[in-house]
Each structure stands twice: as structure tokens, then as C-alpha cells.
C-alpha positions in Angstrom: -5.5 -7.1 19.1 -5.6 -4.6 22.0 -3.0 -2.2 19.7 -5.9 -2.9 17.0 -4.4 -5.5 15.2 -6.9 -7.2 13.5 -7.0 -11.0 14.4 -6.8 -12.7 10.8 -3.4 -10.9 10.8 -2.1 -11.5 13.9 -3.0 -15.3 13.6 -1.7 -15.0 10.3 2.1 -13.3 11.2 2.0 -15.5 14.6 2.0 -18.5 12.4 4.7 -17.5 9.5 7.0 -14.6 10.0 6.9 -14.6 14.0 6.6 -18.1 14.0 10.0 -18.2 16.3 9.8 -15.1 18.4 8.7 -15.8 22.1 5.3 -13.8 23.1 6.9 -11.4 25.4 9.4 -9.9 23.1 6.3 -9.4 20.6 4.4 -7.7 23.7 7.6 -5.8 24.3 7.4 -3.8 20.5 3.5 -3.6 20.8 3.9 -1.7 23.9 5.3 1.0 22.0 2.2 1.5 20.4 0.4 4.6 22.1 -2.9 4.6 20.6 -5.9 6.0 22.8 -8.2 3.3 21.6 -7.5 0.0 19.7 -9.6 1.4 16.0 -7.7 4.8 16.4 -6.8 6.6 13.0 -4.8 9.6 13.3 -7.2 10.7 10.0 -10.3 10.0 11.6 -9.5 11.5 14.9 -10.4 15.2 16.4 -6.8 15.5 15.8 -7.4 17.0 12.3 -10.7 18.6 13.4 -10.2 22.6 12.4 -11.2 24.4 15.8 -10.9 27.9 16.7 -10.5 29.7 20.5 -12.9 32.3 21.5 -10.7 35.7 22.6 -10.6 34.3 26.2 -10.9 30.3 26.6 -10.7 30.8 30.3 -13.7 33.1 31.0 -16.3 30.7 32.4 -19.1 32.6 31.1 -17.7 32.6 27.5 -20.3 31.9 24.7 -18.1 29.1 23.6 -19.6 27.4 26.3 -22.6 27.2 25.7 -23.0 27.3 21.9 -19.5 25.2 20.6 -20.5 25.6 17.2 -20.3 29.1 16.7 -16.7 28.8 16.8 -16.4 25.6 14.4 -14.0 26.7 11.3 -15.8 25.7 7.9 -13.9 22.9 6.7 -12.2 23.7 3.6 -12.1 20.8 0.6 -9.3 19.8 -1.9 -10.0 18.7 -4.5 -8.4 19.1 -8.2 -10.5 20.0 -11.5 -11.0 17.4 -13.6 -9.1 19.5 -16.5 -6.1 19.0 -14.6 -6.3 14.8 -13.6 -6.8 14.7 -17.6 -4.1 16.9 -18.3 -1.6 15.1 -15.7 -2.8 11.6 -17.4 -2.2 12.5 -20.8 1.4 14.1 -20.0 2.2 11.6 -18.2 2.9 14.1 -14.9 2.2 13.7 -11.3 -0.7 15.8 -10.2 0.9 17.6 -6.9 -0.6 19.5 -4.1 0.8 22.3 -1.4 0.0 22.4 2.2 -2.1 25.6 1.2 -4.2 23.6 -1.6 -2.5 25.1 -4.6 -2.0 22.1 -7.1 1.1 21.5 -10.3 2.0 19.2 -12.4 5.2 18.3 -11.6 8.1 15.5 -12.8 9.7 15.4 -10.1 10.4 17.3 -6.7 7.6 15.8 -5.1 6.5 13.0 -2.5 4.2 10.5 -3.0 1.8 8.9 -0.4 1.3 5.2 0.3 -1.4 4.2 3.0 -4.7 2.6 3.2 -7.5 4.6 2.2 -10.2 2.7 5.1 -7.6 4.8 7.9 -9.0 7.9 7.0 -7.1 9.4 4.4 -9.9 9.0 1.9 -12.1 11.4 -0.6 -15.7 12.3 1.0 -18.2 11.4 -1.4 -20.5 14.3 -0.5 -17.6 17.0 -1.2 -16.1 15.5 -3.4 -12.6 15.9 -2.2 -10.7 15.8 0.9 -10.1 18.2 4.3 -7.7 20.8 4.5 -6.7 20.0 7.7 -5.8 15.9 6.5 -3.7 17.7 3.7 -1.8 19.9 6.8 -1.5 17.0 9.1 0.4 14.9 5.7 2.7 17.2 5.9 3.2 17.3 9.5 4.1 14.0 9.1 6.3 14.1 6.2 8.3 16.9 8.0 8.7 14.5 11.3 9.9 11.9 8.7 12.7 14.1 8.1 11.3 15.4 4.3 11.3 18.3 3.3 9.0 18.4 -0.8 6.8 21.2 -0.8 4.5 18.6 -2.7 2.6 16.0 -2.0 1.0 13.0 -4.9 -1.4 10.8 -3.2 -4.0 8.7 -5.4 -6.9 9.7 -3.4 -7.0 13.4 -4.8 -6.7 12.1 -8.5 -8.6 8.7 -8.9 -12.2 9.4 -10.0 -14.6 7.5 -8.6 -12.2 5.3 -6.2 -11.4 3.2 -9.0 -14.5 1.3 -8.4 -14.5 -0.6 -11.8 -18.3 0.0 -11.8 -17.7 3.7 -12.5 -18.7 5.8 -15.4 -16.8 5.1 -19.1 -15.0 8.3 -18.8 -13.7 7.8 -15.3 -12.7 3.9 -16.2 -10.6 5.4 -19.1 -9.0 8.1 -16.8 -8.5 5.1 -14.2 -6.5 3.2 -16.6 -4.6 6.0 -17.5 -3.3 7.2 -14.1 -2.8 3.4 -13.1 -0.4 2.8 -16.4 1.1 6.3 -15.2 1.9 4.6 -12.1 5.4 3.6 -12.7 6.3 7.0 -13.5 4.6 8.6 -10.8 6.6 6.5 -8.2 9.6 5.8 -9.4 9.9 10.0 -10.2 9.0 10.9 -6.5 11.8 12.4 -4.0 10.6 9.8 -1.5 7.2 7.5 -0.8 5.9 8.3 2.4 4.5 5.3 3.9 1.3 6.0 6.2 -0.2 3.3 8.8 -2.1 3.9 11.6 -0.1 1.1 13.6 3.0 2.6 12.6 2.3 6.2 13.0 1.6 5.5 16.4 5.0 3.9 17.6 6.9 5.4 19.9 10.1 4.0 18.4 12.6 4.3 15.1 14.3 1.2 16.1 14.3 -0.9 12.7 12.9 -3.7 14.7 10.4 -2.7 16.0 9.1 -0.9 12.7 9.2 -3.7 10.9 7.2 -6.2 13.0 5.2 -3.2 14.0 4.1 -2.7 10.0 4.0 -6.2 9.1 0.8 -6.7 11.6 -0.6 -3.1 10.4 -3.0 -3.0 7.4 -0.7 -1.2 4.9 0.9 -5.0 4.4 -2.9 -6.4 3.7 -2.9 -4.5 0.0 -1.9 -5.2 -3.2 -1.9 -1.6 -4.3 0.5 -1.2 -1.8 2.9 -3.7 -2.9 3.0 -2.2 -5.8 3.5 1.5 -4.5 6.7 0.3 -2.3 8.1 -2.2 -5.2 8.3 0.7 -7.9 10.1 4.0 -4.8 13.4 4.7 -5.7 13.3 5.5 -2.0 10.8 4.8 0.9 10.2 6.6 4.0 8.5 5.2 6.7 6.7 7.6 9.7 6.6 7.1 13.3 5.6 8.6 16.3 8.8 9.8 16.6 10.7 10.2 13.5 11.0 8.3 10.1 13.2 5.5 8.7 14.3 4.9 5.7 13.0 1.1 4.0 16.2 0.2 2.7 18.2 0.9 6.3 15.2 -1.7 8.1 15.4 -4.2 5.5 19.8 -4.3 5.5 19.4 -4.3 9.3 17.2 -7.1 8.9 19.2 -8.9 7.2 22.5 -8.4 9.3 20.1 -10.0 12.5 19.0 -12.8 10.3 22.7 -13.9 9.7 22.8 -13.9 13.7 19.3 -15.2 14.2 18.2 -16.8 11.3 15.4 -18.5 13.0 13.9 -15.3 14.7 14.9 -13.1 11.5 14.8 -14.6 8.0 11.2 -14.7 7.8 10.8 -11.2 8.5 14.0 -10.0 6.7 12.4 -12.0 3.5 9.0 -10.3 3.9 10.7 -6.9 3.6 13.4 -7.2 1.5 10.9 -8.8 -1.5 8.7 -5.7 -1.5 12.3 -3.2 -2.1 13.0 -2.1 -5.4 15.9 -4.2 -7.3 17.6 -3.3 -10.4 19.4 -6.4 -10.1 16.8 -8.8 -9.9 13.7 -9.2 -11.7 10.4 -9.4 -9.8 8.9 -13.3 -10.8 5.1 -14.4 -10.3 6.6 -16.6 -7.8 7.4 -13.8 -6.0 4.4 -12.1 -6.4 2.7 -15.1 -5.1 5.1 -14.6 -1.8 4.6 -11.4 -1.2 0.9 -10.7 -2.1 -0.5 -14.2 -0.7 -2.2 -13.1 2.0 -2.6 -9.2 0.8 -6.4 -8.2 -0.4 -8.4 -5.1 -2.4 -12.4 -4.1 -2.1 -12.5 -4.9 -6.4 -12.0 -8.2 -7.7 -10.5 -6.8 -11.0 -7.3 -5.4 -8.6 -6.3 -9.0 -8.5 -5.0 -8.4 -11.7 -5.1 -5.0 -12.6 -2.9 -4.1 -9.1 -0.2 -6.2 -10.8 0.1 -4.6 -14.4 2.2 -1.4 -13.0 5.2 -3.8 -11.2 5.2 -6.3 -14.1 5.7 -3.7 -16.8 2.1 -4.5 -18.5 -0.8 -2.1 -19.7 -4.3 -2.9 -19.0 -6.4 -1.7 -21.3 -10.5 -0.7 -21.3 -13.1 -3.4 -20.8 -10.9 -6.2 -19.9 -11.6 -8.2 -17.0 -9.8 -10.3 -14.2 -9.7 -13.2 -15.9 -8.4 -11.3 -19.2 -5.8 -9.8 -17.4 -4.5 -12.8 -15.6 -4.3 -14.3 -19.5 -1.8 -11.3 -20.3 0.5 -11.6 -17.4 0.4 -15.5 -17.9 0.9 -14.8 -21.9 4.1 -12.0 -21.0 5.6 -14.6 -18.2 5.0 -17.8 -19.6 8.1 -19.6 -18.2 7.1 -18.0 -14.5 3.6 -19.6 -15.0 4.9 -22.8 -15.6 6.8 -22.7 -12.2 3.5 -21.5 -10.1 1.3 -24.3 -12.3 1.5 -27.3 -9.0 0.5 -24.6 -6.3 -3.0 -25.5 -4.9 -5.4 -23.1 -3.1 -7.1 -21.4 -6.3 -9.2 -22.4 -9.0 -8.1 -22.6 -12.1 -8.0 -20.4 -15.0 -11.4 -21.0 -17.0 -9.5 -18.6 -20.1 -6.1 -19.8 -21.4 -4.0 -21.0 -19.8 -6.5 -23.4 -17.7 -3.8 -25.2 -15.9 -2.2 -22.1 -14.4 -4.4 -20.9 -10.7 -7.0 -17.9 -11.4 -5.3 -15.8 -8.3 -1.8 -15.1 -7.5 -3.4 -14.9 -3.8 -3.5 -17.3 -1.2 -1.7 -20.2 -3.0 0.6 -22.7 -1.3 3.3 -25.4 -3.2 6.5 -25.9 -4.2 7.5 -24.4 -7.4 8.2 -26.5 -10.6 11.0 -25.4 -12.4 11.5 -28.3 -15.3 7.8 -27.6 -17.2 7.6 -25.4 -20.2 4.1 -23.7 -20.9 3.2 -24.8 -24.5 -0.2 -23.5 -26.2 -1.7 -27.0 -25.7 -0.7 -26.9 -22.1 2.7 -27.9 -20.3 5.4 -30.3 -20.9 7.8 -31.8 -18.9 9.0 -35.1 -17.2 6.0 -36.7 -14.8 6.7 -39.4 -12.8 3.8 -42.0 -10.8 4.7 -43.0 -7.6 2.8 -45.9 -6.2 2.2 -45.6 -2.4 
């Protein structure tokens, strides 16, 4: 907590995936952490404040002394038309922005950005769009990651409205569009730049250290960004010193957990579900793994966050409860498995043995029911204790 952890998470990774570490070796990567205060956020520090020196800084008497504001550069917002989020919706094309502001729709030759929008990296309501300066400060950090895109996709600049479900019916209908468009989107980028303000701050590319690093940071609290690493061809992740690739932390991961599989499964198996697979298919028991404990401000994402990973659409007007129907109605054998975990009510729409969340459940999955329309099937057995 005094590198800004927040405490539900670090009770929450103390008592699962670093369950076996001893407290000092924990201590020992979270001193790596250089942050100047424990809520720090690179995006909402002075760091991407635009300032400009007076002719001579040194000169005691200098106006810029006395009235600091004359030399404050007028912040400069980026925003896109709303021609152009239509236009990249309908085509199906990522709308892309330079470090000078100029936008393009682009298929491919571009990075995309995953972070969390509360750590500064947002859209200002009053403007409508964000700072310059966050745009140049992005690509500060994509060059230290060792990329090199002129471009840049990040959902701030083209969601209207935040997604906020209680948005106008043109922006809900542009919403869906860009979040069906996701899959394309991510899986044409060069690279997904992953962004948190735990990370960013760790003086350290060890693969380690990263990954216990961004498993107490708030980037693995999301479901939206679950679904951003799960569809990269290839993931990047920043540091204070450098970038590593996701698919180098998660195989060295995995070599440590054949020589510590006590100190190393856990974490090796919280990384290597969120990596793309072309060889295995992603289940809802694996969504209930990996998104368990991960949260969003809109109830609806609980559902709709899910639709881009599992191959679904979500349409206009439906609802969380709807959408848990489809993905139940599309994985019907998977629901069966999850039907025994507890920790969620259950669905009140079909199929109303099957939990209302894929969040916070806990059980052992049942692989010998089959989901019928009347409900499920299978052999049950009465034990009397």
C-alpha cells in the first residue's frame, strides 16, 4: 500500500497468487517502485503540464516570477470529428492518431493502448478531448518500450460518451459498433502498449518483477482489459526503464514454475490465461478464472466486456441479463460446467440455473451435465452425512 497498491488487491494477490512468496522478497520488487507519492499517475502529474521558460530563467527579477502564468502554454485538445469515429466504425478501421494530432484511418501499422482510464489517460468532459501533451508523453513511452508506429489507437479518443450505457441513442449505436470492431482493432495492431501507473514506475525489466509488479496494479482489476490483452497478436509492456514483451514474462514464468511450482504456478497461470492462443479455445471457465476478481464502473460491461473475446455481437437495447442469455445460449456445454459455482445469483432470464456473473464465483467445475432447454441433466447422487 505505500507503492499505492490498493488494499482489496493486495489482500487479494497476498492470499492467491503470492500465497507462497515470503514478505521480504515481495518488499524486495516493490522497492523498485519509484513513485514520489503512493496515488502518483504519470497522466495526472505536472509531468505532462506544457510549460514554457522566460528568455533568462536565472534572472531573479524575471517577470516569471512574479506572474507564472503569463508563461503557461494554452493546452492544446485532441480530439477526432465525429465524421471520422463514424466513418472508422462503419469500415471497420482503426481510428489512429500522430504525436502532432493529425488523425487516419488505418488497417494496420499502428499501436494500440491498453490502460485504465481513472490513471489519467482519460477524455476531459469540458473539452471534449484530451491534452496534447498526454498524446506526446504516449509516445515517449512507446519509444522507451522499444516501438517504433507513428500511430497510436486508444479507446479514449473514439468512444463517445465513455460508453456510459446511459448515453444518447446515437452514441449507444456508435458504442456497439466500435466495441464489435474490437477484435479487429486489436488483433490488426503492430503491438498493444500496456499502460499502468504501478508498472510505468518500476525501475526494472526483469520478467519477475513485472509480473508481480502488474498483477497488484489496477490494469489487472478490468474486464475491458482482459479483453484488450486476450485478442494482441503481440503485447508490450512499459517500464521505467524499458519494455517487455508479454509472451517472454509469461514463458519465463513458466520455466520458474517447473523449478518452483509452489512460488510460481499461480502467477505463471494468471499470465499465461490472459495470452492469446490459437491452439486453445478461451472457455467460461476460464473467463471465470481470469476475470473473478476484475471489475468495470457499468454493470452492462459484465456482459457486454465479454462479447469481443467470445466471438459474439451485442446488439442495441439489450441488457446484462440478455447478454449473459446469449453467451450461455452460444456456450451451452461451458455453462453446464460453471452451473455448481456459488457466489452469484442466479440467472432470473434463461438459463436460471447457470450464476448471473462470471465474476467473483468459486467451485469446482462439473464436467458430466448437459444444458437442456428445461434445465440440466446428468447423474446426481445423495450423500447422507
Amino acid at each position: 500500500m505505500r507503492q499505492g497498491v490498493e488494499w482489496t488487491q493486495a489482500r487479494s494477490r497476498a492470499v492467491n497468487i503470492l500465497r507462497s512468496w515470503e514478505l521480504d522478497e515481495v518488499e524486495a520488487i516493490l522497492s523498485k517502485i519509484k513513485r514520489p507519492s503512493p496515488d502518483y499517475c504519470l497522466f495526472k502529474s505536472a509531468e505532462i503540464e506544457p510549460t514554457r521558460l522566460p528568455p533568462n530563467p536565472e534572472d531573479r527579477n524575471a517577470l516569471q516570477k512574479w506572474w507564472p502564468s503569463l508563461w503557461r502554454t494554452r493546452e492544446r485538445w485532441i480530439a477526432p470529428s465525429r465524421e471520422l469515429i463514424e466513418q472508422s466504425a462503419k469500415e471497420g478501421l482503426a481510428l489512429c492518431v500522430d504525436e502532432n494530432g493529425t488523425w487516419s484511418l488505418l488497417s494496420e501499422g499502428y499501436v494500440a493502448l491498453s490502460h485504465v482510464w481513472v490513471e489519467g489517460l482519460q477524455r476531459d468532459e469540458r473539452y471534449d478531448g484530451v491534452e496534447h501533451t498526454k498524446i506526446s508523453k504516449v509516445f515517449e513511452l512507446l519509444h522507451r518500450a522499444g516501438l517504433q508506429s507513428k500511430w497510436i489507437w486508444t479507446d479514449v479518443l473514439v468512444i463517445p460518451g465513455g460508453g456510459n450505457p446511459t448515453s444518447s441513442l446515437e452514441d449507444e449505436l456508435l458504442t456497439i459498433d466500435l466495441i464489435n470492431s474490437m477484435p479487429t482493432v486489436y488483433g490488426r495492431a503492430e503491438a498493444v502498449l500496456i499502460i499502468d501507473a504501478v508498472v510505468v514506475q518500476v525501475h526494472s525489466t526483469d520478467p519477475r518483477d513485472i509480473a508481480v509488479a502488474l498483477c497488484v496494479g489496477r490494469w489487472a482489476t478490468r474486464v475491458w482489459t482482459f479483453q484488450e490483452i486476450k485478442l494482441a497478436n503481440r503485447a508490450v509492456i512499459v517500464t521505467a526503464t524499458g519494455g517487455i514483451e508479454f509472451s517472454d514474462m509469461v514463458n519465463h514464468l513458466k520455466e520458474l514454475g517447473e523449478l518452483d511450482r509452489p512460488r510460481y504456478h499461480r502467477l505463471y497461470q494468471w499470465a499465461a490465461i490472459m495470452a492469446k492462443s490459437d491452439t486453445h479455445r478461451l472457455t467460461l471457465r476460464d473467463l471465470v478464472s481470469a476475470c473473478g476478481d476484475r471489475s468495470s464502473g457499468f454493470d452492462i460491461d459484465y456482459a457486454r466486456a465479454f462479447f469481443p473475446v467470445l466471438g459474439l455481437t451485442w446488439e442495441s437495447g439489450m441488457t446484462r441479463e440478455q447478454g449473459m442469455e446469449r453467451i450461455y445460449r452460444a456456450y451451452s456445454k461451458d455453462a453446464a460446467v460453471i452451473a455448481p459455482f456459488a457466489g452469484s445469483p442466479r440467472m432470473k432470464r434463461y438459463p436460471a440455473w447457470a450464476p448471473s456473473y462470471l465474476r467473483g464465483l468459486e467451485g469446482v467445475g462439473h464436467h458430466d451435465l448437459q444444458s437442456e432447454e428445461r434445465g440440466l441433466r446428468g447423474e446426481w447422487h445423495v450423500l447422507k452425512i
